[in-house]
C-alpha positions in Angstrom: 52.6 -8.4 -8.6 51.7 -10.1 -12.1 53.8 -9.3 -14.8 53.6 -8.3 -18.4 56.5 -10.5 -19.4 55.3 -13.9 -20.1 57.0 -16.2 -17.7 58.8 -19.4 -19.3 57.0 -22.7 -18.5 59.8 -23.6 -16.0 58.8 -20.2 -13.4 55.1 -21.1 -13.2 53.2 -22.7 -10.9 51.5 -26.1 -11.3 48.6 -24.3 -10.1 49.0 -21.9 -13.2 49.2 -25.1 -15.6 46.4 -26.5 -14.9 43.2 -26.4 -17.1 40.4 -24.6 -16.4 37.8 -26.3 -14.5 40.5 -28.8 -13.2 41.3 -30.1 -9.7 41.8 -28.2 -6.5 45.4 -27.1 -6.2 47.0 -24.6 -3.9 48.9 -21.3 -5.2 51.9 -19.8 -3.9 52.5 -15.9 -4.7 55.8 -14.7 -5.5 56.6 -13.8 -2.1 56.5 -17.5 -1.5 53.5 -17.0 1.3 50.8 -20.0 0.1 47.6 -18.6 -0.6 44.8 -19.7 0.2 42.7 -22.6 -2.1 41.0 -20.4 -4.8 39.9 -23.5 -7.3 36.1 -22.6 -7.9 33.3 -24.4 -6.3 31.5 -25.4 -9.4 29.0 -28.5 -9.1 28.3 -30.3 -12.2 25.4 -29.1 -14.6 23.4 -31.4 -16.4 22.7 -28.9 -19.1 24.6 -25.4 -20.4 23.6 -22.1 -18.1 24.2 -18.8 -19.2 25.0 -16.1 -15.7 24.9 -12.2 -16.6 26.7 -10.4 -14.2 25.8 -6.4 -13.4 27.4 -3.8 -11.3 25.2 -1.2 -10.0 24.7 2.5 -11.4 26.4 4.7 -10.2 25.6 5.4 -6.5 25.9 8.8 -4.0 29.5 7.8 -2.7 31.0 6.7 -5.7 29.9 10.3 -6.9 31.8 11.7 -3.9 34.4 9.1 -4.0 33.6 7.3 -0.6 34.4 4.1 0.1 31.3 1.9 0.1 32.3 -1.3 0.9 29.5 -3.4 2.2 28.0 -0.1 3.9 24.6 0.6 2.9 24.3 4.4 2.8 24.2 5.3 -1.0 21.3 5.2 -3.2 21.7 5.5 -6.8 22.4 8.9 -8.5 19.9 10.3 -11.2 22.7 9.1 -13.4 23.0 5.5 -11.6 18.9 5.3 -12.8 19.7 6.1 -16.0 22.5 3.5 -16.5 20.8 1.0 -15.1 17.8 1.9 -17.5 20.1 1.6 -20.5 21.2 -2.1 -18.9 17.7 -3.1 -18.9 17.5 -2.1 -22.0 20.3 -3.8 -23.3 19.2 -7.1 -21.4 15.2 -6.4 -22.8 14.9 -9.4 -24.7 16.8 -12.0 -22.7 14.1 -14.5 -20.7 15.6 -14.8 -17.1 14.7 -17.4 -15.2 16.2 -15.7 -12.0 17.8 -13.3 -10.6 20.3 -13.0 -7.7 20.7 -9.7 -6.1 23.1 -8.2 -3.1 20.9 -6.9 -0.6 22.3 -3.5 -0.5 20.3 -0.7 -1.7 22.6 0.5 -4.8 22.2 -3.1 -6.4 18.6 -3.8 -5.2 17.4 -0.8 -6.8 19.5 -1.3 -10.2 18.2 -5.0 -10.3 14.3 -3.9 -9.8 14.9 -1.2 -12.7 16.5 -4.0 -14.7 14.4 -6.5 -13.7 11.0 -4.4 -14.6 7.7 -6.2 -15.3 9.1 -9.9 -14.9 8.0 -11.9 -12.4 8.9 -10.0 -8.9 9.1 -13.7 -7.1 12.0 -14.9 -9.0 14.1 -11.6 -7.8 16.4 -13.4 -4.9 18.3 -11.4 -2.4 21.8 -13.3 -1.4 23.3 -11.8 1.1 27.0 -13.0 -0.4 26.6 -10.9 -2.8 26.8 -7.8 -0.7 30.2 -5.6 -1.4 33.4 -6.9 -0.5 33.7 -5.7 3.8 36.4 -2.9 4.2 35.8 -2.8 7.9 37.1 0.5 9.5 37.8 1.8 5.8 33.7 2.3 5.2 32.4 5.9 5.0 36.0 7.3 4.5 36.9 9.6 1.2 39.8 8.2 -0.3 42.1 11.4 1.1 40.6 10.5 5.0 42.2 7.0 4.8 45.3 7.7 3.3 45.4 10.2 6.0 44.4 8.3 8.6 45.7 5.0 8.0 48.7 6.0 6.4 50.3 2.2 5.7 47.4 0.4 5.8 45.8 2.5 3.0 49.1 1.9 0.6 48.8 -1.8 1.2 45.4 -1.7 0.2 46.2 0.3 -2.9 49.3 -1.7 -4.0 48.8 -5.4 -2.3 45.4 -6.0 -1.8 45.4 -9.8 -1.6 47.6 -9.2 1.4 45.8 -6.2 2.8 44.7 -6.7 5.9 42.3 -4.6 8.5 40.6 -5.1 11.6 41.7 -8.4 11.9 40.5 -9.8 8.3 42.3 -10.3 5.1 38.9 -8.6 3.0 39.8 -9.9 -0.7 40.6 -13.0 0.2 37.2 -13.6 2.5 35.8 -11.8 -0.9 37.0 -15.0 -2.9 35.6 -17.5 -0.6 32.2 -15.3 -0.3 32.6 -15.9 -4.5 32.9 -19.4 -4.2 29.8 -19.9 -2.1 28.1 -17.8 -4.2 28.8 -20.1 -7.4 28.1 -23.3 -5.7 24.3 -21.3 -5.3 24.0 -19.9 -8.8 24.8 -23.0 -9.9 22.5 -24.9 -8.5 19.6 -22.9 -9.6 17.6 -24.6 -12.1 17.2 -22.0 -14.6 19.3 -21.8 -17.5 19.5 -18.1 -17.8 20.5 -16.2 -14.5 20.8 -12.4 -14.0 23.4 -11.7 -11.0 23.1 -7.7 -10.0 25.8 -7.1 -7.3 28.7 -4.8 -7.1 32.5 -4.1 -8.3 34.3 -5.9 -6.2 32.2 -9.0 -5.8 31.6 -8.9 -10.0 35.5 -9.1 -10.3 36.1 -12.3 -8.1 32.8 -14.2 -9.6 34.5 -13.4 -12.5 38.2 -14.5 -11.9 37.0 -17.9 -9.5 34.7 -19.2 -11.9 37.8 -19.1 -14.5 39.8 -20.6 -11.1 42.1 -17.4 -11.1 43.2 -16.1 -7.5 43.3 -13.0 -5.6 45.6 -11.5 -7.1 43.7 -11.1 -10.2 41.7 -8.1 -8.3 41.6 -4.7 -10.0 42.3 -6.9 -13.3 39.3 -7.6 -14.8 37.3 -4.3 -14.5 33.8 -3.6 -13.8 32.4 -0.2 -14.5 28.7 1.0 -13.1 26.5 -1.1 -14.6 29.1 -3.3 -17.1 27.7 -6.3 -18.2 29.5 -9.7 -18.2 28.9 -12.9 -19.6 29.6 -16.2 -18.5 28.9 -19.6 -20.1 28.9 -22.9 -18.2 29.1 -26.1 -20.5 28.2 -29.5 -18.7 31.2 -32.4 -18.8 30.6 -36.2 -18.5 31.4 -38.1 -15.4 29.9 -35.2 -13.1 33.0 -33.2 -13.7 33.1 -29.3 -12.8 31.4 -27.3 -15.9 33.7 -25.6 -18.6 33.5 -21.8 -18.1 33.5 -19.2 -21.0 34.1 -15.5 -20.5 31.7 -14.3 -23.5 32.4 -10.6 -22.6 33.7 -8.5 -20.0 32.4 -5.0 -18.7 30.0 -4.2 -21.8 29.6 -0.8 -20.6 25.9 1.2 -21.1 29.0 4.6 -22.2 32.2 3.9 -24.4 34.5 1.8 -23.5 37.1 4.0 -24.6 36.0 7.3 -23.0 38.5 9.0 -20.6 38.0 7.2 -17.7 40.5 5.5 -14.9 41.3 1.8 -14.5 40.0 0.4 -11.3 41.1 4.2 -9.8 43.6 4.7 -11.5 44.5 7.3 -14.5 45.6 5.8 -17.1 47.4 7.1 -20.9 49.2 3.4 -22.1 46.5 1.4 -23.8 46.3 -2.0 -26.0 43.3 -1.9 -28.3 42.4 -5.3 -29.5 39.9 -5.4 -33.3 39.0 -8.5 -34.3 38.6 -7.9 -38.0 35.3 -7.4 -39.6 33.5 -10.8 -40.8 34.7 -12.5 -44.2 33.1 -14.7 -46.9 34.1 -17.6 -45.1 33.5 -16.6 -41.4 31.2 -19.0 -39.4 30.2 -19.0 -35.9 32.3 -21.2 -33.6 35.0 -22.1 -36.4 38.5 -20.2 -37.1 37.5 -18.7 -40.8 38.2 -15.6 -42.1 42.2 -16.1 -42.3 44.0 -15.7 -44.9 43.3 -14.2 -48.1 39.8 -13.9 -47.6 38.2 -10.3 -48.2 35.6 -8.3 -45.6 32.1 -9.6 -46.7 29.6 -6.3 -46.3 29.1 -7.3 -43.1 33.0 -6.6 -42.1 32.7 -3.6 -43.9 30.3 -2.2 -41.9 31.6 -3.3 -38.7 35.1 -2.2 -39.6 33.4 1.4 -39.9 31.7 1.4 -36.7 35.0 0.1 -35.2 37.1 3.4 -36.9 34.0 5.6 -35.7 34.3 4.7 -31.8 38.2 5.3 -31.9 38.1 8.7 -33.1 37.3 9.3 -29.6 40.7 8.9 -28.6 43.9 10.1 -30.8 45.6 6.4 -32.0 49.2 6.1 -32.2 50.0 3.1 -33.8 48.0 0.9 -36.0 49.7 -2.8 -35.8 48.0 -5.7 -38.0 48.0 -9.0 -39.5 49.3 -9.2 -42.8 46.0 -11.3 -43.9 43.3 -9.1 -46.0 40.6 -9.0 -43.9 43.1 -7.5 -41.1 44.6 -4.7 -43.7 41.3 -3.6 -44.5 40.1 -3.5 -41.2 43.0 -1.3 -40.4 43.2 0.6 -42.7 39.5 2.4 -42.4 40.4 3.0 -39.0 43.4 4.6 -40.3 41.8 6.9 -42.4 39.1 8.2 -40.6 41.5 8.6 -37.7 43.6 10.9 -40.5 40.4 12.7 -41.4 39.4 13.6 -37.8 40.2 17.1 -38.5 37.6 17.8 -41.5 35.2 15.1 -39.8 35.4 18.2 -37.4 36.7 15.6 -34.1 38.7 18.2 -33.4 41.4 20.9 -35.3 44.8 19.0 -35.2 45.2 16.6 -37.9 46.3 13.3 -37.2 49.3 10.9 -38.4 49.0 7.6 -37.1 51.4 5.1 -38.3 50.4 2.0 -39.5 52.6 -1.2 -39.6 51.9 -5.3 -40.5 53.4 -7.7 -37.5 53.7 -11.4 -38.6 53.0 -12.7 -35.3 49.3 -11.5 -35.5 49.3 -14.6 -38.4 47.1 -17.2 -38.2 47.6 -20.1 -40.1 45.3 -20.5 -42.9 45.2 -24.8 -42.2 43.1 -23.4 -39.4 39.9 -22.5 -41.5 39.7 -25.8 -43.6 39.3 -28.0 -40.1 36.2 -26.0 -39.0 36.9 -27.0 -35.5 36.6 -24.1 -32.6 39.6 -23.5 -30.6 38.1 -25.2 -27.3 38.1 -28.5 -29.3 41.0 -28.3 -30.5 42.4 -27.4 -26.6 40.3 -30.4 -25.3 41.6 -32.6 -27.9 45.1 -32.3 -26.3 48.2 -34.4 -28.1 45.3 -36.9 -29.7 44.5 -34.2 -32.2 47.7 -34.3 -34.4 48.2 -31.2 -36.6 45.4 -29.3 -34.9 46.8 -29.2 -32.1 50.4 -28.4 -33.3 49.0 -25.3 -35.5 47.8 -24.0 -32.0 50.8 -24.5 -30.5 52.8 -22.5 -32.9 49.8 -20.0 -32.7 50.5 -19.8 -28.9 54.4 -19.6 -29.4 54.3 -16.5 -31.8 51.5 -14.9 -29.5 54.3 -14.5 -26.6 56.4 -12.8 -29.7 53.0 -10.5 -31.0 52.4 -9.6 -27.4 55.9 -8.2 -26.3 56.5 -6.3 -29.5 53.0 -4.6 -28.6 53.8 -3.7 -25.1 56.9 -2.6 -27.4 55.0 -0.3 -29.5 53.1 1.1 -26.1 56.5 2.6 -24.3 57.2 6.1 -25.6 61.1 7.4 -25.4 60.4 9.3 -21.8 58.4 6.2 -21.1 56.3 8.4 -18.5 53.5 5.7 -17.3 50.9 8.8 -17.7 51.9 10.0 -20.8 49.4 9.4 -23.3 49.8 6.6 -26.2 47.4 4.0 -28.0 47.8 1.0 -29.8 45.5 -0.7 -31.5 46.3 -4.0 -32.8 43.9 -5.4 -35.5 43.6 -9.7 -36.2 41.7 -12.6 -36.1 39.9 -13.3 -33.2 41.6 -16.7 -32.5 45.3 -14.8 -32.3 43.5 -11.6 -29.9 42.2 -14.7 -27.5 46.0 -15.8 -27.2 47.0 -12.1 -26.4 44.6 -11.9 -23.5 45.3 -15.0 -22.0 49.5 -13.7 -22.2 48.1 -10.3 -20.7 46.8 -12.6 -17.8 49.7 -14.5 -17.8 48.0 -17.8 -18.6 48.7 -21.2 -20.3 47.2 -22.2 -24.0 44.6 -24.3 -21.9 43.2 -20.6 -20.7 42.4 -20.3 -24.6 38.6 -21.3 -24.8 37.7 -19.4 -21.9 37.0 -16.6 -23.3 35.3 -15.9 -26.1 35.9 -13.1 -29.2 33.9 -12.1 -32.1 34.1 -10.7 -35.3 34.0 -7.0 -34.8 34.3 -6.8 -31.4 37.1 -4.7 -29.3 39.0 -5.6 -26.4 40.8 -2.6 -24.2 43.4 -3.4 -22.0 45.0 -0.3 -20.0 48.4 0.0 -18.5 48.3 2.2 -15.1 51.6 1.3 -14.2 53.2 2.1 -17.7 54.3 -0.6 -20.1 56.4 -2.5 -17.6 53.4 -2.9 -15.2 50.4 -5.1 -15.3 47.6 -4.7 -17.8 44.0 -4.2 -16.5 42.0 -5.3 -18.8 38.7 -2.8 -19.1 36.6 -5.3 -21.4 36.6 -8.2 -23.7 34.0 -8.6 -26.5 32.6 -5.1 -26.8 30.0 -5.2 -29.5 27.6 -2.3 -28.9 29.2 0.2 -31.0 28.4 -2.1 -34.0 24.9 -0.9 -33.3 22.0 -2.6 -34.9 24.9 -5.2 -36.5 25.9 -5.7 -32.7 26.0 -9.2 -31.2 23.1 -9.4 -28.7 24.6 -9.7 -25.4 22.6 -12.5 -24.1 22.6 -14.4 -27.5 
């Protein structure tokens, strides 16, 4: 099982230390049983690509709680229709030059709703894509193979890389069905690809194009129709492409509405806010640090931000000390203390509010005007740079276990209810995420954060279990300040 506690550089793999997009290595799980080669199959590009990943709507058995798998019995609901309507309209302005579609019904259907007036030609059914295969589990309700398999089911709900059935091990033919599917994709010549398929198959493109293995399923949600983002950069000497996660699981409902994690209820949540934008924010640079105020811009998105979370009752405010981060905070703080006469609901609200000095970042950062994935790439050749991020990544491990701190209550029930939110500079959130995931500093510039944007991370298992992380880069409540998806 991954843990919550960062490991020390000594307990992890080599396979875990490598970079992103690096050579083939083999991973061995805790149990010491080597798993199989998960590296990504990613051929070289010879110029950037941007893939859109999309669930289905919601379909008839995922209303009745049947396990799908690669059967092909459900159709969309009236409701799976109207997600995928609001997905097309999310994705209206985006020029695809292609789209790749399971075969299956639920996703063919989304895809043509999504896909609408463009060309009908360009709409390519790959039959990889289909759901990940759950054999004799198909057409049961959840309560019919727990029944019935007894065992079999609880392995598949608590070790599902090592689940096996009928003879196959399903996730981990999933993550060689991914790979295939990449070395395809890729080798598409347009430079904008939609990719409609399904949950399962949406979480391994996902984790294998960032070279994560199997037992990274049920980590990286994806809700009905949840968008994801990923970015493929071309390197010299035909290397594999650099891969950014631009956003995870943009979702067409809140991303903070009552819902389960990948099944599962859930009360212990991390909310990550990037701060609102600053005088001397700039695309693809690390401004907006220090003593810089919110710009009208950040205003505005700091509101938005405090008007999505009165959905949920907040616990604890925790923030950077820097202005920008105060500010943001502390609107969401006070509309979250006026929910009562903002008539959210009749119990007023105290929500404590606190600075943490490892959510800091250094304010040498903003006069380099060099993004974080240059700064990575530059390794020990780029002197101070590199040794701010170092210190950045260092006090991260500190920021991110005195938040899973702030998320255990004094019964430290796993269901008991409690939010966090934790409010910084994008470039310190991007280190959190990667510790949630339990990955190195060279993980950094693989994913991708902006300025107003929230990241949810839920804890099924309590604090001391793994965090699921629901999406990354959610822009939409921002509204007409949003950042387009497919910009």
């Amino acid at each position: 099982m991954l843990l919550l506690a960062p490991t020390t550089p000594s307990s992890r793999t080599a396979d875990a230390r490598r970079r992103p997009g690096g050579s083939a290595s083999r991973r061995v799980r805790c149990s010491g049983v080597p798993e199989l080669d998960t590296s990504p199959s990613r051929p070289a590009l010879l110029e950037a690509k941007r893939v859109v990943l999309v669930r289905h709507g919601q379909s008839t058995w995922n209303a009745e709680g049947r396990i799908q798998g690669s059967s092909d019995f459900s159709v969309l609901t009236p409701r799976g229709e109207s997600q995928a309507e609001t997905s097309r309209l999310m994705l209206l302005s985006d020029s695809f030059d292609a789209c790749f579609t399971s075969p299956l019904a639920r996703s063919r259907r989304t895809a043509e709703i999504i896909w609408d007036a463009r060309d009908k030609e360009a709409l390519i059914p790959h039959s990889d894509l289909r759901e990940i295969d759950l054999y004799s589990f198909q057409g049961l309700l959840k309560h019919e193979g727990k029944e019935k398999y007894g065992a079999v089911f609880q392995q598949w709900q608590k070790n599902p890389p090592d689940f096996s059935i009928d003879g196959h091990y399903p996730v981990r033919e999933l993550w060689d069905r991914a790979r295939s599917c990449w070395e395809r994709i890729l080798a598409h010549e347009g430079k904008s690809v939609l990719v409609v398929a399904h949950n399962a198959v949406n979480q391994a493109l996902v984790a294998t194009s960032l070279g994560l293995g199997t037992e990274y399923f049920r980590t990286l949600l994806q809700s009905n129709c949840g968008v994801s983002v990923l970015d493929f950069t071309p390197q010299t000497g035909g290397r594999p492409p650099n891969v950014c996660l631009n956003r995870l699981n943009q979702t067409p409902n809140s991303p903070v509405s009552a819902e389960s994690s990948a099944g599962r209820k859930t009360g212990k949540r991390i909310i990550l806010v990037c701060q609102g934008a600053t005088m001397s924010s700039s695309e693809g640079n690390l401004g907006g640090v220090g003593y810089a105020p919110l710009n009208m811009l950040g205003v505005i998105q700091a509101q938005k931000t405090a008007e999505l979370l009165l959905d949920l009752k907040v616990n604890e405010i925790i923030c950077s000390p820097q202005v920008a981060a105060v500010d943001t905070a502390t609107a969401i703080c006070e509309v979250q203390e006026a929910a009562e006469c903002l008539g959210a609901d009749c119990v007023p609200r105290c929500v404590g509010m606190k600075n943490l000095l490892g959510l800091e970042i250094d304010d040498a950062f903003q006069a380099k005007q060099k993004s974080l994935g240059q700064i990575v790439q530059s390794g020990w050749m780029g002197g101070m740079e590199y040794k701010m991020l170092e210190t950045l990544w260092a006090q991260s491990d500190d920021a991110w276990q005195a938040l899973v701190k702030e998320l255990a209550d004094d019964d430290d029930d796993a269901e008991s209810d409690r939010v966090v939110v934790a409010v910084g500079h994008p470039a310190i959130h991007l280190a959190l995420i990667c510790r949630c995931l339990n990955l190195t500093m060279e993980f950094i510039p693989s994913f991708h954060l902006d300025d107003g944007s929230i990241s949810v991370i839920d804890f099924p298992d309590g604090p001391k279990g793994r965090g699921v992380v629901r999406c990354t880069n959610y822009t939409a409540h921002l509204g007409r300040w949003s950042v387009p998806i497919t910009n």
